[in-house]
C-alpha positions in Angstrom: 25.2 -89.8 11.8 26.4 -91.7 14.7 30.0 -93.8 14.6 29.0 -97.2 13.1 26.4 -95.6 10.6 29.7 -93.5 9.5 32.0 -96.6 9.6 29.2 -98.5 7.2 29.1 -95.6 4.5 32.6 -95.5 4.0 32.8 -98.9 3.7 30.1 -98.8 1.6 32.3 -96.1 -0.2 35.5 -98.5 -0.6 33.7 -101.1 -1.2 32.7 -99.7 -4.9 36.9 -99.9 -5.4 37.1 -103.3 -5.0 38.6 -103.6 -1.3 36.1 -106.1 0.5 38.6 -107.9 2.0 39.8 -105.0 3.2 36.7 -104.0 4.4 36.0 -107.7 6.2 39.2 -107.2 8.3 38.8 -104.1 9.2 35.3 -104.4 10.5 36.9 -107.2 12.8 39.5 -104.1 14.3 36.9 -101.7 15.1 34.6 -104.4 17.2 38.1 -105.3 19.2 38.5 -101.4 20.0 37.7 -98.3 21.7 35.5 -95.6 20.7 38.4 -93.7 20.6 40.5 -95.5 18.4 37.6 -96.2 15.9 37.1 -92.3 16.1 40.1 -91.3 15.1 40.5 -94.3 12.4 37.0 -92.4 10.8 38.5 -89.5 11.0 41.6 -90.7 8.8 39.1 -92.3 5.9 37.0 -88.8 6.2 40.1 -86.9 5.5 41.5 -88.9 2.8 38.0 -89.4 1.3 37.5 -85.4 1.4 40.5 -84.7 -0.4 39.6 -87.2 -3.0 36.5 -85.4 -3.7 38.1 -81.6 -3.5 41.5 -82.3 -5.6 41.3 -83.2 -8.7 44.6 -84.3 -8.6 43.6 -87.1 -6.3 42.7 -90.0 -7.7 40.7 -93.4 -7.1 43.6 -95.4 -7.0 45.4 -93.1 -4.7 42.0 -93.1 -2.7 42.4 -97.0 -1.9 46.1 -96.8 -1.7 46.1 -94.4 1.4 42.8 -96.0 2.2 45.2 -99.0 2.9 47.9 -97.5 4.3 45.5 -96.4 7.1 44.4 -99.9 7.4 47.7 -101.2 7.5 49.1 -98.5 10.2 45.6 -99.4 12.3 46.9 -103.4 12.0 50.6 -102.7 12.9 49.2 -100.2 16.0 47.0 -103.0 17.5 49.3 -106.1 17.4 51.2 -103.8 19.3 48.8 -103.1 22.0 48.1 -106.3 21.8 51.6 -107.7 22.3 52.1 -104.9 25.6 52.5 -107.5 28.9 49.5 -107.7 31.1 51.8 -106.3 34.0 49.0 -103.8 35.3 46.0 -106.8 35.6 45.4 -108.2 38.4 42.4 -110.9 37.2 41.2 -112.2 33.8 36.9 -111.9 33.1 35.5 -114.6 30.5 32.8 -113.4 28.4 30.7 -114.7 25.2 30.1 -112.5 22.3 31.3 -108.5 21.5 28.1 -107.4 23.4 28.6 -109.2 27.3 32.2 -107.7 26.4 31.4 -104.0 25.3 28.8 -103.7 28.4 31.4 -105.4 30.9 34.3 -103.1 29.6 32.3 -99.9 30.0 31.2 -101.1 33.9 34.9 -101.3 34.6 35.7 -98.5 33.3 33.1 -96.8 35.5 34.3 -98.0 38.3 38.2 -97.8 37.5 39.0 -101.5 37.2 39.7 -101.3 33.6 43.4 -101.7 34.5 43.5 -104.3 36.7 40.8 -106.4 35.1 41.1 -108.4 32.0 38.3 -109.2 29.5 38.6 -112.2 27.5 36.0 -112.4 25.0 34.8 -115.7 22.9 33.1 -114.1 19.6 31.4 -117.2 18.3 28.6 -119.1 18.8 28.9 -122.8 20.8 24.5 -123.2 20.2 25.6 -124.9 17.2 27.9 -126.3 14.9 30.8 -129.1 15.6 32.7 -128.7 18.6 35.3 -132.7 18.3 38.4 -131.4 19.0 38.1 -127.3 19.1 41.3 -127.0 21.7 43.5 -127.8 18.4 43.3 -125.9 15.0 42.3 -129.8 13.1 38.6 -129.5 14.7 38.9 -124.9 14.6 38.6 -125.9 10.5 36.5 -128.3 10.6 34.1 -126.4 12.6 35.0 -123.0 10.6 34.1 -125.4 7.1 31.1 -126.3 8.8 29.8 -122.8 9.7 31.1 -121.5 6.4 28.9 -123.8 4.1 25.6 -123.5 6.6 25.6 -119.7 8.0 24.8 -117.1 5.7 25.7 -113.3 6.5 29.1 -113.9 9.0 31.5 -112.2 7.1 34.3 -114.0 9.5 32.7 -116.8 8.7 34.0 -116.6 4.9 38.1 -116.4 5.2 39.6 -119.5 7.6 42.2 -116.9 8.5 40.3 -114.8 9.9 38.2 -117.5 12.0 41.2 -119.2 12.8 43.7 -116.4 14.2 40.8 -114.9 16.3 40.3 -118.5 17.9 43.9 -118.9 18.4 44.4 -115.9 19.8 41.6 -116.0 22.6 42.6 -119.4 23.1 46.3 -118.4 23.8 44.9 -115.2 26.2 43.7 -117.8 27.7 46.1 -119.7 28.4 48.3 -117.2 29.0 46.8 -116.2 32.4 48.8 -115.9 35.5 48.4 -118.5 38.2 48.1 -115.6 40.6 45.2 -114.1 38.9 41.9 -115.6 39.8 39.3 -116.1 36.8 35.9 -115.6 36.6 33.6 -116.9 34.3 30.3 -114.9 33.2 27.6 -117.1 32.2 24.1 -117.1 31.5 21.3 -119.9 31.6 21.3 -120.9 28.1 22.8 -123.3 25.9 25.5 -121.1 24.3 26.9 -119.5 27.3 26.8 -122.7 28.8 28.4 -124.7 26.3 31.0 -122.1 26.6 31.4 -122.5 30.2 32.5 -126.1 29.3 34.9 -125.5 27.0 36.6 -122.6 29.2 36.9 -125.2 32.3 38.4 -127.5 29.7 40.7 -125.4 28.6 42.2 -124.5 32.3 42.2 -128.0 33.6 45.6 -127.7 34.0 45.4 -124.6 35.5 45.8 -124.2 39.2 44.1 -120.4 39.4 41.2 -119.3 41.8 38.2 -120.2 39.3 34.6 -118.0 40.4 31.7 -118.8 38.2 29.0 -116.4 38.0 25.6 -117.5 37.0 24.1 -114.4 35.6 20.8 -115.3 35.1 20.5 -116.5 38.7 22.5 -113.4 40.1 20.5 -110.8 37.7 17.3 -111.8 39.4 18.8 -112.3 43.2 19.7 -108.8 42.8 16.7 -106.8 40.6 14.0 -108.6 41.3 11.3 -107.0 42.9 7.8 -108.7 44.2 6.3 -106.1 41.0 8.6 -107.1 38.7 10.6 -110.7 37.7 13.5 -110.2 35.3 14.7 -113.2 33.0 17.9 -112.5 30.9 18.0 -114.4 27.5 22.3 -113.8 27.8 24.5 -111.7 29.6 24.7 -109.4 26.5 21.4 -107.9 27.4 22.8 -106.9 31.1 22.9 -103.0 31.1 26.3 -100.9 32.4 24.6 -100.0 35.7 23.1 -103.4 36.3 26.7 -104.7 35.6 28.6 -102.7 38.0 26.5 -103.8 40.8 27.0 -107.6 39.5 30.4 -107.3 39.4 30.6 -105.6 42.7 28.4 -108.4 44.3 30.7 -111.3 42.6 33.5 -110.5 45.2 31.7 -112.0 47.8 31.1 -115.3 45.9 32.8 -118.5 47.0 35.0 -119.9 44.0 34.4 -123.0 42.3 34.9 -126.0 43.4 37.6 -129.1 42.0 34.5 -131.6 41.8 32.7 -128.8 40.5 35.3 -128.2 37.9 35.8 -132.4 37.2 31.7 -132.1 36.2 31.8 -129.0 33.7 35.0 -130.8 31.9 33.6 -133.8 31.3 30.6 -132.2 30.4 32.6 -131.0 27.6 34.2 -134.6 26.8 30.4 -136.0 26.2 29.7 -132.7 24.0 33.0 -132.9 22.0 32.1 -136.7 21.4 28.8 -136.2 20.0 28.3 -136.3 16.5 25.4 -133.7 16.7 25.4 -130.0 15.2 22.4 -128.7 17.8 22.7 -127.8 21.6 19.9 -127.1 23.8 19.7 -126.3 27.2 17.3 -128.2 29.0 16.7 -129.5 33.0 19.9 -127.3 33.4 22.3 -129.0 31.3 23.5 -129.1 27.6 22.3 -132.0 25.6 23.1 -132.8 21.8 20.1 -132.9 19.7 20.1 -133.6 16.1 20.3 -130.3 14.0 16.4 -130.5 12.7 15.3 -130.3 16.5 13.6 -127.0 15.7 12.4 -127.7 12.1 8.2 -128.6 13.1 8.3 -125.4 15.5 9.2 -123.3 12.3 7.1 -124.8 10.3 3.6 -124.4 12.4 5.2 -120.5 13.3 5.6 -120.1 9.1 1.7 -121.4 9.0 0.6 -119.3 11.5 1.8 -116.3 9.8 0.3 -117.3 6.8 -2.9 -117.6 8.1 -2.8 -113.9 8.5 -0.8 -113.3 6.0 -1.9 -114.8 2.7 1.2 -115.4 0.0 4.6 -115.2 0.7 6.5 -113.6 3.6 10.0 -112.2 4.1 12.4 -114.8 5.7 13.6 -112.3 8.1 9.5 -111.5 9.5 9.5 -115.6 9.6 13.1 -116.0 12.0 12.6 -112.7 14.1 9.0 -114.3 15.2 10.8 -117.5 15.9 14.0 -116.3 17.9 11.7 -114.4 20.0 9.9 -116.7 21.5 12.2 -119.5 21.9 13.3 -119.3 25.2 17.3 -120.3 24.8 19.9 -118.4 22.5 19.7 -119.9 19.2 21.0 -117.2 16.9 19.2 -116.4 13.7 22.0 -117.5 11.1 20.8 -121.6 12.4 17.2 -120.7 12.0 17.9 -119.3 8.9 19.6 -122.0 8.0 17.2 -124.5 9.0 14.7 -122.4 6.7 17.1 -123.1 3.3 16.9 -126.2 4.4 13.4 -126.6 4.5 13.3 -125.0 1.0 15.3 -127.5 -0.4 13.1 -130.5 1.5 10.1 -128.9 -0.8 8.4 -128.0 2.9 8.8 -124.1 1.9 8.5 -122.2 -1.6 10.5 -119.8 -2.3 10.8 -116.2 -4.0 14.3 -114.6 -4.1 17.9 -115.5 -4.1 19.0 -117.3 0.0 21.9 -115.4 0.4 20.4 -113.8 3.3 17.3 -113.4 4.9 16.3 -110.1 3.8 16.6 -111.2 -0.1 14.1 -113.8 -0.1 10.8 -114.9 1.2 8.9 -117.9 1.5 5.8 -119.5 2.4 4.6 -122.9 3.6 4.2 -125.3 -0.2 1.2 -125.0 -2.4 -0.8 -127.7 -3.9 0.0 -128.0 -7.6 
């Protein structure tokens, strides 16, 4: 059983003593830290889960009490860490999502710049949602309320606090930077990486650091290419840990943005923040707001296609993986899934099964009485 399938059986485990909130939290630690850390935090829930099982002595309740105490040492260890000054880094990296992040920390780490390099990592998703406002915590809850009423399955999603404190805190890494240290920005040709881009250059518009942009998508292919074989990344998160150290080695010969550069991608983010739209796409190699429906006839004619083949209902889940891969820009299946309910209530799609997730329900396209 590898580390995460160990992680989900024991919170599987608490989660039969009534500790999901708990169990929301913690899973929120281990994406923010090493495999060494979340090692030896499974190896403290194995223990005291083993000795509940051998000592009869040991109850339940003490279970989840220690079971707590655990969490709580685990909390009180990373604000610390986090709280340690940046003294050692020399530059800051920005990154969208856990998965650009995890693959860019291990290339550092390969090549011994995990010390003097500094990920900063935006979890969420800029493809959709409202963005009026997201520099200040009044338009963080209004675009947390919106996510939390439309999304199903994003556990952070479901407590405010949770949203909220992880986007102040990347926000304040941010602007906590060093003028000395120059910044570079990771981003890939598609509308939530790009979206992103926008808001980071908004965000350090006031900031008089060396600013390096690197496209990717573009970069990926400049370097891996081959006349055999053409390579298009969806997002950076699908760039491997030897394909990255060679990007990142390649990067220091990159010329750094420039200010009219800079002026374009902030008020790029101006227009976006302006727009009363919940959809992004990317398209002629810029963001534009669409209305949040924009993919609703695509689903439909992919949901009749399947059920041409298919005859009755199908799971929601075989109906949103066939969608999300073959649109070409990063969607996200939580909006498609979303757009789905949607179509449910419109009376386009009937459904069998409770929507609190795609795997629980299935649909098909509406039958004649």
């Amino acid at each position: 059983m590898n580390l995460l399938s160990s992680l989900s059986a024991i919170y599987d485990r608490i989660m039969k003593k009534g500790a999901e909130d708990l169990i929301n939290d913690l899973k929120r630690l281990v994406q923010r830290s090493s495999e060494e850390e979340a090692k030896t935090l499974l190896l403290n829930f194995m223990l005291h889960i083993n000795m509940q099982e051998e000592a009869d002595s040991y109850t339940e309740k003490e279970l989840v009490q220690n079971l707590k105490k655990t969490y709580r040492n685990f909390v009180e260890y990373k604000e610390k860490q986090s709280k340690q000054p940046d003294k050692d880094f020399k530059a800051a990296h920005i990154l969208s999502g856990p998965s650009s992040a995890g693959g860019f920390k291990l290339a550092l780490e390969e090549i011994s710049a995990e010390k003097t390099d500094k990920i900063i990592a935006f979890s969420d998703i800029f493809t959709y949602g409202p963005l009026t406002n997201l520099h200040e915590e009044s338009g963080q809850r209004n675009r947390h309320e919106w996510l939390r009423n439309h999304i199903n399955g994003d556990y952070e999603y479901e407590d405010s606090e949770i949203y909220l404190n992880e986007f102040k805190d990347v926000l304040e890494q941010v602007a906590s930077v060093p003028p000395e240290w120059p910044i570079t920005i990771w981003t890939g040709d598609n509308v939530h990486e790009q979206t992103l881009l926008r808001f980071v250059m908004f965000l350090l518009k006031d900031k008089e650091n060396e600013i390096l942009i690197i496209n990717t998508t573009s970069l990926y292919k400049k370097l891996f290419d081959t006349k055999e074989y053409s390579y298009q990344l969806l997002h950076t998160g699908e760039i491997s840990i030897d394909k990255w150290t060679k990007l990142y080695k390649k990067s220091k010969e990159l010329q750094p943005s420039s200010v009219q550069e800079k002026e374009t991608y902030i008020e790029g983010w101006k227009a976006l923040g302006a727009s009363t739209d919940l959809l992004r796409v990317w398209e002629g190699n810029s963001v534009k707001s669409v209305e949040e429906g924009y993919y609703d006839d695509y689903i439909i004619d992919c949901a009749k296609r399947i059920q041409d083949k298919k005859k009755g209902f199908m799971k929601s889940a075989r109906l949103i993986g066939e969608i999300i891969g073959h649109l070409e820009d990063y969607v996200g299946d939580g909006f498609i899934e979303y757009r789905v309910r949607k179509l449910v209530l419109d009376g386009i799609f009937d459904i069998k099964g409770i929507p609190k997730g795609m795997r629980f329900y299935s649909i098909r396209t509406r039958q004649p009485d």
